[in-house]
N, C-alpha and C positions, 0 to 999 in steps of 0.2 A: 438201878439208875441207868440212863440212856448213855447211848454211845453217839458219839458225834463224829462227822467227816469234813476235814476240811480242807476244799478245794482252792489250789492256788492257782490262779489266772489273770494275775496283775502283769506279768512282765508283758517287752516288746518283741520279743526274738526276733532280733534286727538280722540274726545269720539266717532266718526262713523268708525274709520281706526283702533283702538284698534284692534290686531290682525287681520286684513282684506289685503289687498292688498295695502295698503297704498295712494288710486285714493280718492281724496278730496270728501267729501261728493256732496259737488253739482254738480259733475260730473258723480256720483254713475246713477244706469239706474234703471227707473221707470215704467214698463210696457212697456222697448222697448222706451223707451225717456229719457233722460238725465232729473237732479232734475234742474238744470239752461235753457235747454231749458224752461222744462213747465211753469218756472217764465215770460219764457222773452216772450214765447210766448200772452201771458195774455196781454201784455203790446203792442205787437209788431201789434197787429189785435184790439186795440183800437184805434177809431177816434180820439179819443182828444190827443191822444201820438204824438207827432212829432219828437222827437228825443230819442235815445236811447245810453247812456253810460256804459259800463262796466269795471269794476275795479277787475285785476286776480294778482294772484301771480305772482311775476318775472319768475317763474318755471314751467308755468299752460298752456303754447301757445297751444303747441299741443294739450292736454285736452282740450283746449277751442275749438280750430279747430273742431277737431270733434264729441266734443258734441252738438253742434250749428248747423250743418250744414249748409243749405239755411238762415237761422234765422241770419247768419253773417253778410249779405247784406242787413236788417232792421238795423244795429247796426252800430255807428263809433266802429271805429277802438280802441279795447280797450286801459286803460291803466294801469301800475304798482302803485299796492296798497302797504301799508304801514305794519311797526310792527304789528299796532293794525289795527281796526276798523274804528276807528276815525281817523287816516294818513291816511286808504285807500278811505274813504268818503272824505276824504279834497283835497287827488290828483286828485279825479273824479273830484270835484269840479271847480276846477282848470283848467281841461283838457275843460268843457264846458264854462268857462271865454270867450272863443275867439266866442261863439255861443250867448252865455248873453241872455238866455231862460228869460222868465217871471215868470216860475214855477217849480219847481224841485221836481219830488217823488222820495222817497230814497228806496227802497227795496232790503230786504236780499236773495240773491239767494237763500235760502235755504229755502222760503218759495213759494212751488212750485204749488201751488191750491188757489193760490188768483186769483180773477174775477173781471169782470169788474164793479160790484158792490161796491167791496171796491174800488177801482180806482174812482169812479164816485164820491162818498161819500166824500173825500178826497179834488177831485177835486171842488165837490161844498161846502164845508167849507172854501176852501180858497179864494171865491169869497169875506167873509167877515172878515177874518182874517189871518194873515200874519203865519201861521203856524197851519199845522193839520195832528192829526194823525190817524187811524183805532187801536181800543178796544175794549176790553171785560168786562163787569162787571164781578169780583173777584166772583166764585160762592162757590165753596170749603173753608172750614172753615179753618183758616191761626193758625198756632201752632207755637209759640216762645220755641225756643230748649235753653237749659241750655248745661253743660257741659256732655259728654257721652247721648246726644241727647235726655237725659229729657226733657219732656213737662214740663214750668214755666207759662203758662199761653197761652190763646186765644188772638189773634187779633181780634178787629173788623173791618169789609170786608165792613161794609157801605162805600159809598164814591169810594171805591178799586177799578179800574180797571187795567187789562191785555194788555200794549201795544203790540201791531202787527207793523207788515209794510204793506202797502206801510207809510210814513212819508213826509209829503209834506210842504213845503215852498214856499214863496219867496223868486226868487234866490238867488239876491241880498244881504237879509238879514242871510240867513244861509249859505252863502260861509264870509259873513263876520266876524257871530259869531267865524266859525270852524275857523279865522284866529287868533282873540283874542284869544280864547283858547289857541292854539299854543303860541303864544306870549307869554301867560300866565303862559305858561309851565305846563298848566292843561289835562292831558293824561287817565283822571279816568272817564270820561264820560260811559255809555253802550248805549245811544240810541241819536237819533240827537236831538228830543224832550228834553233830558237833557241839551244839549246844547244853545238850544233856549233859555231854562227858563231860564237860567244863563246867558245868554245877554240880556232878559226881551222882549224874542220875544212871546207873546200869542200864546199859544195852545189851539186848540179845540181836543176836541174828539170829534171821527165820528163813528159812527155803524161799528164794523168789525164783524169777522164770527167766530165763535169755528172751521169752516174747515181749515181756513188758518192758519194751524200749522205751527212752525219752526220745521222743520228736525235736530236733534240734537244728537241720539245715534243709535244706529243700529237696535233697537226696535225699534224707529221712523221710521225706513226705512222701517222696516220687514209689520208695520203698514200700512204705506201708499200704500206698494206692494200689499196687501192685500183688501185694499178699490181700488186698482185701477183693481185689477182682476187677478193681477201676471203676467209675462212679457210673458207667451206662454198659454193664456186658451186654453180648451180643445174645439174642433171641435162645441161639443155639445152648449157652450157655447159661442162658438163666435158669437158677435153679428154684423153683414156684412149688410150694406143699400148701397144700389144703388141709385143715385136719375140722371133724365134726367132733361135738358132745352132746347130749341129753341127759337130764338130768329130770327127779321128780320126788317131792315131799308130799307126804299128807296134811290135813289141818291137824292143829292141836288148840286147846285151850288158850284163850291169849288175846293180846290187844294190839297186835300190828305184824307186819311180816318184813323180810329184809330183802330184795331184788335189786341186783345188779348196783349193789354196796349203799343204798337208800332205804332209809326206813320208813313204810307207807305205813299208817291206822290202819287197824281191820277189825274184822271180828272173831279173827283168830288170826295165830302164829304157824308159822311152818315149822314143824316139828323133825326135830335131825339133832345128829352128837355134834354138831355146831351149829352157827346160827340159820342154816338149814337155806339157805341164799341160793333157790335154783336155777339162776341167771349167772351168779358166777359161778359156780361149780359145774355148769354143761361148758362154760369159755375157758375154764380148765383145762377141761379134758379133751376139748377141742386144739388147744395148744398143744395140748403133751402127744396128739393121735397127730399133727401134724410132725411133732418130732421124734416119734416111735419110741416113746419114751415112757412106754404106761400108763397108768391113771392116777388119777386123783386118791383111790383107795388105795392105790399101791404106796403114792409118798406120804399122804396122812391115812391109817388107817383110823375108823372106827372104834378100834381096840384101844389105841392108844391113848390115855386119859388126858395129854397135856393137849388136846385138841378141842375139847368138851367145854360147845359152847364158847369156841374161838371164831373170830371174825373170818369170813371168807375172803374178803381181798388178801392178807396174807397165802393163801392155797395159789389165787390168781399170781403174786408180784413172785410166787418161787416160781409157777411155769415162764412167766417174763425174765426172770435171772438163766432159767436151764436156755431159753431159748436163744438169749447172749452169748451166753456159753461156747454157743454151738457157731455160733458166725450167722443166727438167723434175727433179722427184721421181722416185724410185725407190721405187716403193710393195712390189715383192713380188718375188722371182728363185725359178725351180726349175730344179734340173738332177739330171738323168739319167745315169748311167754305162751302159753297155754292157761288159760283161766276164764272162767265166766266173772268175778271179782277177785281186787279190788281191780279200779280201772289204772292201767296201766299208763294212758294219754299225757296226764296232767303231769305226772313224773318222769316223762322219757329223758327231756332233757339235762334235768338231775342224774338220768341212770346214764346218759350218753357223758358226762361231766365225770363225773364218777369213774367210769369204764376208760378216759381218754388219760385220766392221769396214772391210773394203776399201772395202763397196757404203754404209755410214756409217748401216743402218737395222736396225730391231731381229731378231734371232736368230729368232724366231716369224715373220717374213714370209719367210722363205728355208727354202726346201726341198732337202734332197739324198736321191736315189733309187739304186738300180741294181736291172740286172736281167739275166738270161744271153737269149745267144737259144737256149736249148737244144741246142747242139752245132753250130748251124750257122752257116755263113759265117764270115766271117776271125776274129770276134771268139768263134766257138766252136770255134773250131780253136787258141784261143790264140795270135793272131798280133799283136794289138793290143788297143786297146780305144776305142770310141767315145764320144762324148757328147751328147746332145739339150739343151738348156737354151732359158729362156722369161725375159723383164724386163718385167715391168708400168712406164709408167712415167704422170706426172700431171704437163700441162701448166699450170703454172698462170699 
């Protein structure tokens, strides 16, 4: 059963807009990317993601529009969040009722540098427990303020941890709590972990990251601006990787081929221990040569059975996750077909559609070509068909 993610970005964060232009903090731009894309991207180029929900203000459409760009085609179609927090986690809720996932992570747009490490963490907590969150052990020493902010005394921090998001459940169990609650007419909750406790659903704590802050005042922004390199470095500093791939199948028996994640008619199939797609699997390895990251045979091998006859955009969205990972953009993809048939023309635009939502950037920076080698070699003898492809990507 599918996993689902779901993003909260209903609030106002009046402490980020405090004199500013009044654009909700997770719509604010972060080196040239929106603080909700970079959340969702995290989530959107993870394998184990299968669904994604997003919950925005009644007021937020357009911000949403074009903070997301390509990133909106990975996501249902959001929906309207509540007063609080907790109405707006409970209308998402609600909205994935009709999908009835097996797993639900809850995370706050606003925290825009979580990885697939705390995802993972999360994820495998809840193989043994109906509820888990990502934390930090309390490391700073906690001061109990009196009246006019005297210090009355130390906390001890033993024991203390720092919740984060992502916050994960069983569906089931936490769309039921937040209905109780409701009922309850209990509205004072701050995180869905408090929730659980209160309907006696076990939480674990999972390893989370001191990186994966919440964005919370305009110094927190000014901050993350600043760890991400600022929205325009200087020439000197820009850091630009090119990486190429080629790839190449034979024909096999069969009635259609798959290029760059579209399925054309043919009079044969491309033949490979998956669906043999040699448009994506050269954009691959073009990704991964720009990130000195290996190849495509190294992270899926051949050998390996659960691949057999797997869809190639999954190979693509993991080089898209590594390359998040790493602090790198995808600024621009072209690829090349090699073939005398089928004709590649009539489908580019599907394959450039296709290629803009996998790679999460807009339709105009991606290019799809072909061309014959005029009769000769295996590809002009109709034995197969080749692929050249190129990944700009942008360290920031």
């Amino acid at each position: 059963m599918p996993t689902a993610v779901l993003i909260v970005a209903a609030g106002r964060g009046t402490r980020v807009n405090a004199g500013a232009d009044g654009l909700p903090k997770q719509y604010q731009m972060l080196a040239g990317t929106s603080v909700i894309a970079r959340a969702i991207a995290a989530f959107a180029a993870d394998l184990r993601v299968h669904l994604i929900q997003v919950v925005i203000h009644a007021d937020d459409a357009d911000f949403y529009d074009q903070a997301l760009g390509p990133l909106r085609h990975r996501c249902l179609p959001p929906v309207t969040g509540g007063a609080t927090r907790q109405a707006s986690v409970r209308a998402g809720l609600e909205a994935l009722t009709a999908v009835n996932p097996a797993r639900v992570l809850i995370h706050d747009a606003a925290r825009p540098f979580v990885t697939s490490t705390e995802i993972g963490n999360v994820l495998d907590a809840l193989v043994t427990s109906p509820g888990a969150i990502v934390a930090v052990p309390v490391a700073d020493t906690l001061k109990k303020a009196g009246p006019g902010h005297v210090s009355i005394g130390t906390v001890d921090r033993a024991g203390l941890w720092a919740a984060q998001t992502p916050q994960g459940f069983h569906f089931a169990a936490i769309r039921d709590a937040h209905q109780r609650a409701a009922d309850a007419g209990r509205a004072d909750f701050t995180d869905d972990a408090a929730i659980a406790e209160w309907a006696g659903i076990k939480v674990i704590l999972a390893p989370g990251s001191s990186r994966n802050v919440k964005l919370t005042t305009r110094d927190d922004l000014a901050a993350a601006e600043q760890r991400l390199g600022g929205p325009a470095p200087a020439a000197s500093r820009l850091d630009v990787r090119t990486g190429t791939g080629f790839d190449v199948h034979r024909f096999a028996s069969g009635d259609a081929v798959w290029l760059c994640g579209v399925r054309i008619p043919h009079t044969h199939k491309l033949d490979g221990h998956s669906d043999a797609d040699v448009g994506l699997h050269a954009l691959t390895d073009a990704i991964l040569g720009a990130l000195g990251d290996g190849d495509i045979g190294q992270h899926f091998p051949p050998s390996d059975m659960q691949w057999k006859g797997a869809a190639s955009h999954l190979f693509l969205r993991d080089a898209v996750r590594r390359a998040g990972e790493r602090g790198a953009r995808i600024t621009s993809a072209d690829v090349t077909m090699l073939c005398e048939a089928p004709r590649i023309g009539p489908h580019r635009d599907a394959m450039r559609t296709a290629l803009a939502d996998m790679l999460g950037i807009e339709i105009e920076r991606i290019g799809v070509k072909a061309t014959t080698t005029e009769g000769l070699g295996f590809t002009g003898r109709r034995e197969g068909i080749a692929a050249l492809a190129s990944a700009t990507l942008v360290f920031d």
